[in-house]
C-alpha positions as CSV (number, residue, x, y, z in Angstrom):
1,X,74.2,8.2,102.8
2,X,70.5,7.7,103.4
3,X,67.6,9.6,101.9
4,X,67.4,12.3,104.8
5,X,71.3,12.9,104.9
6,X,71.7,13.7,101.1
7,X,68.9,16.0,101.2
8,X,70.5,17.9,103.8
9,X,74.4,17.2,102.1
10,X,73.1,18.9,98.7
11,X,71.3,21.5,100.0
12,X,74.0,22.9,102.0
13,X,76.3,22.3,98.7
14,X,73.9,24.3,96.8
15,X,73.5,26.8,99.6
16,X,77.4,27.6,99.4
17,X,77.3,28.6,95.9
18,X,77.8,32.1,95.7
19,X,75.0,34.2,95.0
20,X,72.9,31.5,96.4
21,X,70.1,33.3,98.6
22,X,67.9,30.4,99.3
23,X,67.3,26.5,98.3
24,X,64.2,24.6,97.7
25,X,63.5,20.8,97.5
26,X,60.4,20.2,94.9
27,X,58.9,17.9,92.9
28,X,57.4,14.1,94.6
29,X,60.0,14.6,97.5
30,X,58.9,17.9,98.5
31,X,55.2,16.9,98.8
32,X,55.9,13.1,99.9
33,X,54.7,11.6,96.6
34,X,57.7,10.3,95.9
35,X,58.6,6.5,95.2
36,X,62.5,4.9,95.9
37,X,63.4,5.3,92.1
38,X,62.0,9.2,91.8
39,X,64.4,12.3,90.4
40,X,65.6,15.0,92.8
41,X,64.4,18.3,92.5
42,X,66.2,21.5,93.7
43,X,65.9,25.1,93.1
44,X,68.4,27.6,93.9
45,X,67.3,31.5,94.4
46,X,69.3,33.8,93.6
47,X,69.4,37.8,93.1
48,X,70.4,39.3,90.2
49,X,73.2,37.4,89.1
50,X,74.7,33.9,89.5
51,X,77.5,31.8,87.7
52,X,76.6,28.6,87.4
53,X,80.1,27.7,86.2
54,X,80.2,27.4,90.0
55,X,77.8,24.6,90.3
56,X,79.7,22.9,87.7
57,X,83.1,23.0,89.3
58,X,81.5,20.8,91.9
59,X,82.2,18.0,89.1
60,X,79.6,16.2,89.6
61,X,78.1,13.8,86.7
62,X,76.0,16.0,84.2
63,X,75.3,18.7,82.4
64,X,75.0,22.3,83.9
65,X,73.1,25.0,81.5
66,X,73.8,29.0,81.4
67,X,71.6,31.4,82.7
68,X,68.3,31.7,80.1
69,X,70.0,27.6,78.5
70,X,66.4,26.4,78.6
71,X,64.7,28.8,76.6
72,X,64.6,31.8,79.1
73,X,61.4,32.8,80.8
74,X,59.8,30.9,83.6
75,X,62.8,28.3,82.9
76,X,65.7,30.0,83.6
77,X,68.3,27.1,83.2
78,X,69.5,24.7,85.6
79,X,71.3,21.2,85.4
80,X,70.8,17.6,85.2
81,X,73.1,15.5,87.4
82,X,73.9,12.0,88.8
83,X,75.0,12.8,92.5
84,X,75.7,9.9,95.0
85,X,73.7,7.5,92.7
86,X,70.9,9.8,92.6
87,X,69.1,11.5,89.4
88,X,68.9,15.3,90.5
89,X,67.7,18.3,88.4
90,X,68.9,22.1,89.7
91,X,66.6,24.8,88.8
92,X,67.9,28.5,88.3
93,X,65.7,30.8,89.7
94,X,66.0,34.6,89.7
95,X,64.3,36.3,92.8
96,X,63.6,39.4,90.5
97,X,61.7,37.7,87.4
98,X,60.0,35.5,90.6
99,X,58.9,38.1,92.3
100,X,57.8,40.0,88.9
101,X,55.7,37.1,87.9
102,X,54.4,36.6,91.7
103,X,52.8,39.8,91.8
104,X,51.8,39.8,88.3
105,X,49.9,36.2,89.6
106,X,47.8,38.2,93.1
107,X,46.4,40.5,90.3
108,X,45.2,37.7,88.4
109,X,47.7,38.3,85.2
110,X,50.3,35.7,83.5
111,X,51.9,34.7,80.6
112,X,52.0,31.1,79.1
113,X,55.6,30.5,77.5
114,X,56.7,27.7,74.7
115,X,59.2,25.7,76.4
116,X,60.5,21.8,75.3
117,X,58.7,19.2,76.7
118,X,55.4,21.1,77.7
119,X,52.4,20.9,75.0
120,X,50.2,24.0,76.0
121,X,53.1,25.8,77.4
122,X,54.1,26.9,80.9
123,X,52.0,29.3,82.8
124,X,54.2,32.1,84.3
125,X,52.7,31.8,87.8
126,X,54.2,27.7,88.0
127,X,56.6,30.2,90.0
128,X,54.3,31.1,92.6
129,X,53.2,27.6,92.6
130,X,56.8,26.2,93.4
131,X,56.6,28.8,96.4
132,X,53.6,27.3,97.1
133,X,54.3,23.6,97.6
134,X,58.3,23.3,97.9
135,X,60.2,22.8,101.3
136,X,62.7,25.8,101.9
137,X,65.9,24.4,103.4
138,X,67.9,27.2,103.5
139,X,67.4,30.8,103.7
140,X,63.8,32.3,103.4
141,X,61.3,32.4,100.5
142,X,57.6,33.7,100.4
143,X,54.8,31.0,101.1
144,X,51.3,31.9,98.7
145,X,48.2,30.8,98.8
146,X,46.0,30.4,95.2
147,X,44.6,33.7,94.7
148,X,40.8,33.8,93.9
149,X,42.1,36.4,90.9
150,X,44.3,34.0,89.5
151,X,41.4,31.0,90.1
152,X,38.9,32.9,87.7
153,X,41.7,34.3,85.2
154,X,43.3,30.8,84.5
155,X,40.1,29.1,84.8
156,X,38.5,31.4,82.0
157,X,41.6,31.4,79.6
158,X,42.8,27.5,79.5
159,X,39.3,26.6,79.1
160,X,38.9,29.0,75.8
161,X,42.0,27.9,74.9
162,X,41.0,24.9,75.1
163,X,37.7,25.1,72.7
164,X,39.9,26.6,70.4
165,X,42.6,23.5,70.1
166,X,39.7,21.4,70.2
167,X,37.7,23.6,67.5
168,X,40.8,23.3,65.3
169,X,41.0,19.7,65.1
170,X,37.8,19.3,64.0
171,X,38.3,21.7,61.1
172,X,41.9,19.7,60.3
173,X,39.8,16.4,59.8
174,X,36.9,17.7,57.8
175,X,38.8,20.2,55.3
176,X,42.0,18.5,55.3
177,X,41.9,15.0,56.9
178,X,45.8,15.7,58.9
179,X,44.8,13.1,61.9
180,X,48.6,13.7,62.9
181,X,47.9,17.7,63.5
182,X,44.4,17.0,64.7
183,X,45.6,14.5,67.2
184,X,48.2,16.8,68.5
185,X,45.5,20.1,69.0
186,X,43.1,17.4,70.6
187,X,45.5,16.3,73.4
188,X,46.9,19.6,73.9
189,X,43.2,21.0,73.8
190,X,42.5,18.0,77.2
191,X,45.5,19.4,78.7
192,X,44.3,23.0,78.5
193,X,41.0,22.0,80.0
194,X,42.7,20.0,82.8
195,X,44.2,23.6,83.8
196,X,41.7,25.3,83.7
197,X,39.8,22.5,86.1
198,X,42.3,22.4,88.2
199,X,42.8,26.4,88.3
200,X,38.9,26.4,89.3
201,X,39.4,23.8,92.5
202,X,43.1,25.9,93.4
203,X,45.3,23.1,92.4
204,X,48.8,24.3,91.8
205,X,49.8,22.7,88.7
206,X,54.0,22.0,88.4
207,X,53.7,20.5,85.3
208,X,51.8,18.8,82.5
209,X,52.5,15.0,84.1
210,X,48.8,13.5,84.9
211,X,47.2,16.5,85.3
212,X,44.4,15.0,82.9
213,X,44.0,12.2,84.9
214,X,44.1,15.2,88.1
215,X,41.0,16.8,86.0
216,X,38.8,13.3,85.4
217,X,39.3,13.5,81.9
218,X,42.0,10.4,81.4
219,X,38.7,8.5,79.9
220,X,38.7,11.3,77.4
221,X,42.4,11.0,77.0
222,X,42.2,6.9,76.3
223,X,39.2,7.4,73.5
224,X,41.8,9.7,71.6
225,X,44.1,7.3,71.8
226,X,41.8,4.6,70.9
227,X,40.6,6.0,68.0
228,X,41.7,4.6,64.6
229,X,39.8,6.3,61.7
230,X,39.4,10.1,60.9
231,X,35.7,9.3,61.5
232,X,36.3,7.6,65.1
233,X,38.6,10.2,65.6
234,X,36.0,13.5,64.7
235,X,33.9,11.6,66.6
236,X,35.9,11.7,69.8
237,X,36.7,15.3,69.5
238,X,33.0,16.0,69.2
239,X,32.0,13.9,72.4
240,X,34.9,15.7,73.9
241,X,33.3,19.2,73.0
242,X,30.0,18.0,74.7
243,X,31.9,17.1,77.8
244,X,33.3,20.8,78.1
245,X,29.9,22.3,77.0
246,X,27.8,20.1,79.7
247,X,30.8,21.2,82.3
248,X,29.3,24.8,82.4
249,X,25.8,24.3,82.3
């Protein structure tokens, strides 16, 4: 089957699990930024509760988490399957906690969670981004737009967030000389600020992938990479500082 008719052929399938209120195509294929070789991305709502031992009697190729498997929180669980040839990742996604967090994101409010695979942690309101950007195909879901709340809130807290990673690192070369440590609080300190940039221009942000090249700061991101000494590296950090200070003035 082509493209368009496994899009269709999945959603239905996921659409039939019980409990299943409504599924959502995301990711590259829901905002046609896709290439030929990219993953799958579905989300299945559901209310309340959901067995996702149903999911895995389809016996498809994989692995299938339980409910709260990656961590709890904004990631719920889900599963990673080969279907037809085709990479596909299933998000769990409970209308409830959605909805919670949704509201929680008009007023301007959210949570950022720990989760594997993210360096400076999920925001909660990724939810009301998915909403945002992802192509219903069955049932019905809500539709946002970025609220100006949530646009100063995020804007405001990634970019102190992300003076303080940054502020750290400097103090791990000079007291300590941990380039490892440092290194990790500088990259995660570019990714906070490449939120925050992208929170002030009401750019929904899915995920960490390129959003510092998004946020003009992949130049920034290179010279960290380049550098080779504690002293090159203190160096960048500091020029990195400017940057934020001279974004403000």
């Amino acid at each position: 089957m082509d493209d368009d008719e496994f899009e269709g052929w999945f959603g239905a399938e996921l659409a039939g699990l019980p409990g299943a209120h409504a599924v959502a195509l995301g990711g590259s294929r829901a905002v046609g930024t896709n290439g030929p070789d990219s993953d799958w991305d579905f989300a299945v709502y559901y209310r309340a509760s959901f067995d996702p031992s149903s999911l895995r009697a389809k016996g498809w190729r994989g692995t299938v988490s339980e409910l709260g498997g990656w961590g709890g929180g904004v990631m719920n669980g889900g599963a990673w399957l080969t279907v037809a040839g085709r990479t596909v990742d299933v998000h769990f996604r409970d209308l409830g906690d959605v909805e919670r967090w949704c509201d929680e994101a008009l007023h301007g409010r959210f949570d950022k969670q720990m989760l594997m695979f993210y360096v400076a942690g999920i925001p909660t309101y990724v939810l009301m981004a998915e909403l945002a950007v992802n192509r219903v195909l069955t049932g019905q879901l809500p539709r946002y737009e970025y609220p100006d709340e949530l646009s100063d809130e995020a804007t405001r807290r990634w970019r102190e967030d992300a003076i303080d990673s940054l502020g750290y690192a400097a103090r791990v070369l000079q007291n300590s000389g941990d380039s490892t440590v440092a290194m990790a609080n500088a990259s995660r300190s570019l990714i906070e600020y490449a939120n925050g940039i992208l929170a002030r221009g009401k750019e929904w942000v899915l995920n960490e992938k390129g959003i510092v090249r998004r946020a003009d700061l992949a130049e920034a991101g290179a010279d960290l990479l380049a550098a080779s000494t504690n002293d090159e590296l203190l160096a960048v950090v500091r020029a990195i500082r400017e940057r934020y200070e001279s974004d403000v003035r």
